[in-house]
N, C-alpha and C positions, 0 to 999 in steps of 0.2 A: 867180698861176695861169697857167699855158699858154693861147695863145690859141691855136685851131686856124685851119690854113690854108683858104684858100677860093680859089676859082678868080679870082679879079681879082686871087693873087699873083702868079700863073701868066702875066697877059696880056701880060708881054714879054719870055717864055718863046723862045727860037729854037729849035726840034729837029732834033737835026741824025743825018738818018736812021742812022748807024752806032751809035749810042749801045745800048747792052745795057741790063741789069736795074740793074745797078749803076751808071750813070750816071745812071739819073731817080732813085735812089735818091739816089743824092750831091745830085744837084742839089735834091733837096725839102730835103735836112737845110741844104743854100744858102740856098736860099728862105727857111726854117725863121729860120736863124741873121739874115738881111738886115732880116725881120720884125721879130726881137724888137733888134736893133740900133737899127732905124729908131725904136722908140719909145723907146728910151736918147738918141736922138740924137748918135749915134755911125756913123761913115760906115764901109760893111759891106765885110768881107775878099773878096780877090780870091779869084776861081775860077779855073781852067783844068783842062779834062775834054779826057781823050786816048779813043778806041776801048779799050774794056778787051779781057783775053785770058782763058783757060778760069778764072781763080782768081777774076776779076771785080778785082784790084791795078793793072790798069792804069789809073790812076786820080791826078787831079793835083788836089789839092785843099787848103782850110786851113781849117780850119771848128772848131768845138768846140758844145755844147749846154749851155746856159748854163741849165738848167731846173734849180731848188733842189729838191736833193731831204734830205729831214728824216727819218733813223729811228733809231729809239734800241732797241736789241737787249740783252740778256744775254748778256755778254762768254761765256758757257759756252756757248753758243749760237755762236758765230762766230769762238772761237780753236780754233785747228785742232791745239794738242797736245791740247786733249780731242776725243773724235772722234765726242761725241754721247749716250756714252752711258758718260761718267765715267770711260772706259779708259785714265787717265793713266800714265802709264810717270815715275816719278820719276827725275831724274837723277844720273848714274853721274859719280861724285869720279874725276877725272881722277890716275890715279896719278904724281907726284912723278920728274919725271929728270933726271941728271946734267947738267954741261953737256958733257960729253964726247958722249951719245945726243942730245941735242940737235943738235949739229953734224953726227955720223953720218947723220942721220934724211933722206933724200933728200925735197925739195918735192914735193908733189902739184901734177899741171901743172891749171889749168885749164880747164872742161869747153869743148866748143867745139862748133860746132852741124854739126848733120850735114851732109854735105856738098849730097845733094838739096835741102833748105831754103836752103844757104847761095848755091846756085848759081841756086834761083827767086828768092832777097829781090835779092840783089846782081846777075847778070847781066842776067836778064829784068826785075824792076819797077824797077833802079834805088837799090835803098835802100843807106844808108849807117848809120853808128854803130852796130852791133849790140852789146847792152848784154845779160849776163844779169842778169835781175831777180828770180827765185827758182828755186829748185830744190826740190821738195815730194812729199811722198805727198799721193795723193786720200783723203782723208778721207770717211765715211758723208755730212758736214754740207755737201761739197763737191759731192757726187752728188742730193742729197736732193730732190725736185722741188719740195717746198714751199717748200723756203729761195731756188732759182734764181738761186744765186751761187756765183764762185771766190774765196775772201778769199787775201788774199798779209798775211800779219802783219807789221810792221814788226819784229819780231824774227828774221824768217828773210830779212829784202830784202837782198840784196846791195848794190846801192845806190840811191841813191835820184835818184841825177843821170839817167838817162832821163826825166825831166822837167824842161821848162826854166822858166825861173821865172812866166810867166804862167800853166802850166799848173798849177803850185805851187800858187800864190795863187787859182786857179780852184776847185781840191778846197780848201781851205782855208777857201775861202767855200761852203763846202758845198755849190757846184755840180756837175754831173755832167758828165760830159766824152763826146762818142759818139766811139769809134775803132774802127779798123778791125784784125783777128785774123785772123791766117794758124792753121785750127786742123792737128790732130794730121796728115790727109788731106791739106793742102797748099789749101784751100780758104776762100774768104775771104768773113768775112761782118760784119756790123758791129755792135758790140756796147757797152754802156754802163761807164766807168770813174768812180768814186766812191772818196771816204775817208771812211773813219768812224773815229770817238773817241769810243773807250770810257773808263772811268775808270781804267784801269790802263794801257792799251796801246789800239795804234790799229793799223787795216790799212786797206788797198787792196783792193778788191772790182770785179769785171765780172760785171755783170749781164745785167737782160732777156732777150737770147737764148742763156745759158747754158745752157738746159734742153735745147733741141735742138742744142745741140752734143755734150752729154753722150753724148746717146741717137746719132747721124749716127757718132761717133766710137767708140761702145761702152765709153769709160769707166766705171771698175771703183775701187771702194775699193779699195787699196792699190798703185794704179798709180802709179810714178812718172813725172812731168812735168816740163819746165822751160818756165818765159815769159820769152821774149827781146824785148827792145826794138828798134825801129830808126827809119830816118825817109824817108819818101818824099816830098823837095821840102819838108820840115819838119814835114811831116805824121804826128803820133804813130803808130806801128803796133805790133803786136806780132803774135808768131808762139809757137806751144802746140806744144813737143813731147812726145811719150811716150815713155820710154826701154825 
């Protein structure tokens, strides 16, 4: 069980007046993390916090949320080729070609991020490894306020190396992970990653403040998105675009 924080975690707290919204914020999920380390008996990850800028990314940190979280869904419920309401599209048998059309057939180049994103993640906050992670339609199940999740299927992930391997073995252990989301706007806010395993298939889900991203963003069924990885000082991020 979570234990909540109280102000004697706080008492040697320094505030260091340029700090924004997103700094006391980082720093509780610090606290947060120092908390439940200190009772593992485990000696707690460095911080270092810079003055953040209009996205709230400037921000230096390594932190994870090690809070178990347990739920067990109906795979129909949370794969995203059905969309909620049984509208599967059977798949189309890929028609048979020569190896002569084969050689003809020019490669399809790989998508690559826009260049406004590419020039806030990389110039301004610093980040490096941009990784695409999926590429997807928003589905009804994607939007839904009662569900208040993005699932990424392990059947549509591009790869799965944007995470390193304690972050692995973190979702593995069916811990949740908090990171931080550049969304569709160029706005950054910090939101929960998780794995679930189903009995056939398994996906990656970001949670909790899903729902007002949704709505801030005006995401729509059948908008297409892609979620790009990166790392700020090692610090998992990811960034949501809408094409």
């Amino acid at each position: 069980m979570m234990e909540l924080l109280s102000l004697d975690d706080f008492k040697d707290t320094k505030i260091d007046p340029n700090w924004g919204p997103f700094d006391y914020l980082l720093h509780v999920l610090h606290v947060d993390q120092q908390k439940m380390l200190k009772s593992q008996n485990a000696p707690p990850p460095p911080q270092t916090l810079c003055k953040q800028d209009h996205t709230g990314f400037r921000l230096r940190s390594k932190f994870n949320n090690s809070v178990g979280l347990k739920r067990k869904r109906n795979l129909k419920a949370v794969e995203e080729e059905d969309d909620g309401y049984g509208d599967r599209v059977a798949p189309k048998l890929k028609p048979k070609r020569s190896k002569k059309q084969e050689k003809s057939v020019c490669p399809i180049p790989p998508p690559d991020l826009p260049p406004l994103f590419r020039q806030l993640i990389v110039e301004e906050m610093g980040g490096r490894g941009l990784v695409l992670v999926i590429q997807k339609t928003i589905f009804f199940s994607d939007i839904n306020p009662t569900a208040s999740r993005f699932s990424i299927p392990f059947s549509q992930v591009k790869t799965h190396d944007f995470l390193n391997g304690a972050e692995a073995k973190e979702l593995d252990d069916k811990n949740s992970m908090q990171v931080w989301l550049l969304d569709p706007s160029m706005r950054g806010t910090s939101i929960t990653l998780n794995k679930w395993v189903m009995r056939s298939s398994s996906l990656y889900v970001l949670t909790n403040t899903w729902n007002p991203l949704v709505k801030n963003n005006q995401l729509k069924k059948g908008d297409m998105v892609q979620l790009w990885s990166f790392r700020v000082n090692s610090l998992l991020c990811f960034a949501l675009v809408k094409l």
